[in-house]
N, C-alpha and C positions, 0 to 999 in steps of 0.2 A: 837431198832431203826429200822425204815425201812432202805431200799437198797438207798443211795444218789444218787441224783438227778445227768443224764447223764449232765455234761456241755463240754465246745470244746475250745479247744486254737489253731490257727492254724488248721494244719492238721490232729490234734489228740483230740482224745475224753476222757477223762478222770471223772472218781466220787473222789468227794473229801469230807470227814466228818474232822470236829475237827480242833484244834490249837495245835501248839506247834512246837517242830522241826520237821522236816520231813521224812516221811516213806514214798517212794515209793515203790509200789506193779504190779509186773509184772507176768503175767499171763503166762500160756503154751498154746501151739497148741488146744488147746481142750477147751478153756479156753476164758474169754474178765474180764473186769472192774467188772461184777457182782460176780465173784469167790470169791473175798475176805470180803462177806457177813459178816462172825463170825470174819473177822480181823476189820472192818471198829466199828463193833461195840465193842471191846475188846479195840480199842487202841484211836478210839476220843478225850478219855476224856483225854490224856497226848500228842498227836502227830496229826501232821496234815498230815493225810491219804491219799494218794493220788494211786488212781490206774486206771493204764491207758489202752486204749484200743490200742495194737498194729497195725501199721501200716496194715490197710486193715479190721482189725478187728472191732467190734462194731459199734461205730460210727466214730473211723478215717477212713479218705484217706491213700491209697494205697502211700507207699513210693515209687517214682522215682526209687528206683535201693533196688532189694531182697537180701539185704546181711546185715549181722550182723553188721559193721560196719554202716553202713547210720540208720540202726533201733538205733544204740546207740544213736546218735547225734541227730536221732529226741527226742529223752529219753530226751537227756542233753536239747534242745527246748524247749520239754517244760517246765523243772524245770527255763528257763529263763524268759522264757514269763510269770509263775505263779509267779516272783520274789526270787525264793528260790536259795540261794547261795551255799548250802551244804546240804546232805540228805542222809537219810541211806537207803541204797537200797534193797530190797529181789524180788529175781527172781526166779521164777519157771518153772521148764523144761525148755521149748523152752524161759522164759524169764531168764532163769540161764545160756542159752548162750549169750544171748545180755548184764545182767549186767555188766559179768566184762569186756567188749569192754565198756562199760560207764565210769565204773574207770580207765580202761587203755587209753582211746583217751580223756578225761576229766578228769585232775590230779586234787588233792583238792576237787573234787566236791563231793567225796562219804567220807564219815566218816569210815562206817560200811556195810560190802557185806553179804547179809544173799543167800545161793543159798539150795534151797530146791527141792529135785525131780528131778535131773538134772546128766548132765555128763559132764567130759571136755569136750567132742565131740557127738556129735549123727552119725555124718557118715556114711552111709550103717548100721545102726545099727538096724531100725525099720522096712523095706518091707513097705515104706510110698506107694508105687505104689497098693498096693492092701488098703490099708486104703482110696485112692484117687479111688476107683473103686466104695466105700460107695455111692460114689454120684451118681452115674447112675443106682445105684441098690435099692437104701433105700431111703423111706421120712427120711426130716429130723428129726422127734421123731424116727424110728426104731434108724436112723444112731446115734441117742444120748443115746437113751437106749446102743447099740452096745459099744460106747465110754465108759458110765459110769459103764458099766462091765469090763473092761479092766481098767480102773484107781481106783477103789475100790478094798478093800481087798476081800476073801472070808467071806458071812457073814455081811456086810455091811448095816447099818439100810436103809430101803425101802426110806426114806423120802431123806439122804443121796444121794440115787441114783437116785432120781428122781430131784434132784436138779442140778448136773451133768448130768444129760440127757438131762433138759431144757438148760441147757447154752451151752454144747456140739454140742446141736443139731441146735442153732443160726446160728454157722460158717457157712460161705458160701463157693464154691467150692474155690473163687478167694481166699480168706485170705489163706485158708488152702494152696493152692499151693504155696503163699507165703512163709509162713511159712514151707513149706517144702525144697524151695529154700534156706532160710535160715539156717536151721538146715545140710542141705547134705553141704553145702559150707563150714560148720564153723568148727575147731577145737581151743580149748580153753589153750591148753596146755603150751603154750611157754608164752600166756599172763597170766595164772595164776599163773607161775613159777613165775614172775615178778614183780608180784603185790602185796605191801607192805602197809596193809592195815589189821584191825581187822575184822576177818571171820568166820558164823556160818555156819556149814551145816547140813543140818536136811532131815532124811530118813527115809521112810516107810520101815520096814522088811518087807512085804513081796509086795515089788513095784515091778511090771514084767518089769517096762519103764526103770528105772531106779535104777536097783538094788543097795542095800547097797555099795558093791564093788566097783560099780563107782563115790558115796559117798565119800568113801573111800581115793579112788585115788583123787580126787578135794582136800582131805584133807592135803594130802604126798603133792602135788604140790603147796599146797597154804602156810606152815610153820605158822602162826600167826591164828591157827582154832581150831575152838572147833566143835565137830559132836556129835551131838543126833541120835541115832534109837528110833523112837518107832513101839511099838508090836502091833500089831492088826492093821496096815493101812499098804496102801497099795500106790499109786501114788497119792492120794489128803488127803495127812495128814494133811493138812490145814481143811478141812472141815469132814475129819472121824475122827481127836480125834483134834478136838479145842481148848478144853479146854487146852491137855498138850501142844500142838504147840504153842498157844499163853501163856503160861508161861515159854514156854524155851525163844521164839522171846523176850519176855519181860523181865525177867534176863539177857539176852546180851544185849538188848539196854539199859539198867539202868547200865551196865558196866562202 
């Protein structure tokens, strides 16, 4: 299947393929609605796929206020405006700190929290001050190449990285500072402790962003979780072994 057609609800942009219950798909920093290419076509034909472009990013508007909370509730937005009562969420990186503020300020709405690529917290964790320097120094193809050598493992099929470098290299200066307001603000810990709810978490071994460990730890604070590593990816295990990401995604959601 091609890439679905960009449509807009609101203030948010979102691609949506397929019927059935619902899978939301939330992107990282690096990242918009196009990311989830090999999931939109893996999972059509049983769920209706829905991935959205965050606040600032693709085709939304810039949310009012840069913080993970308000990005949740536009989340929960537009699962209401699309009609959808309940959905199962998977968030990556920078969208693995906004899902679980969805299930946590929107009780009932999430069934199932998949967080992939992600940490309780980013906090001072990444020197986003020099990844924000990319912009005054790199076209946006250098600065996507840049990006998609840092989220692929070593070794990584050319076509892989060239697919991440187009979409990487989309973002504009404002989303990204967005998103990095969001990610220095957030820490996830005290809500994930809390959150009583069926939980996958899925990591690249050898992710530099977000290593196995802090996998890990989401897993200790979340109690009700199952975690996958796979070998040979690295920060976009979605799109560098697809095939086993979307049959681990898809044995937890048939749970």
């Amino acid at each position: 299947m091609t890439l679905p057609e960009l449509s807009r609800s609101g203030p948010i942009a979102y691609r949506e393929a397929g019927r059935g219950p619902a899978l939301m798909l939330m992107h990282g920093i690096g990242g918009s609605s196009k990311t989830w290419e090999e999931q939109y076509r893996a999972f059509s034909g049983s769920h209706r796929v829905i991935g959205w472009d965050a606040p600032g990013f693709g085709g939304s508007d810039p949310a009012p206020e840069q913080t993970a909370d308000r990005w949740a509730d536009e989340a929960a937005g537009l699962l209401d405006r699309l009609g959808i009562e309940t959905a199962c969420l998977l968030g990556h990186s920078m969208g693995g700190i906004i899902a679980p503020r969805v299930a946590s300020r929107h009780p009932g709405r999430i069934d199932k929290l998949i967080l992939s690529g992600t940490r309780a917290g980013f906090v001072g964790a990444l020197g986003f001050e020099e990844r924000q320097r990319e912009f005054d120094t790199l076209t946006p193809e250098e600065r996507g190449r840049t990006r998609a050598a840092t989220m692929a493992a070593p070794g990584a099929p050319a076509d892989v990285l060239a697919r991440l470098a187009s979409i990487a290299g989309e973002v504009t200066r404002e989303a990204f500072a967005g998103g990095v307001a969001v990610l220095n603000g957030t820490d996830n810990r005290d809500i994930l402790r809390a959150l009583d709810l069926p939980a996958l978490v899925l990591c690249g071994k050898q992710d530099g962003i977000a290593p196995p460990e802090r996998g890990e730890e989401i897993a200790t604070l979340l109690g009700d979780v199952r975690i996958t590593h796979f070998e040979g990816a690295g920060h976009a295990a979605y799109a560098e072994k697809p095939g086993e990401y979307n049959a681990r995604l898809a044995e937890f959601l048939a749970e």
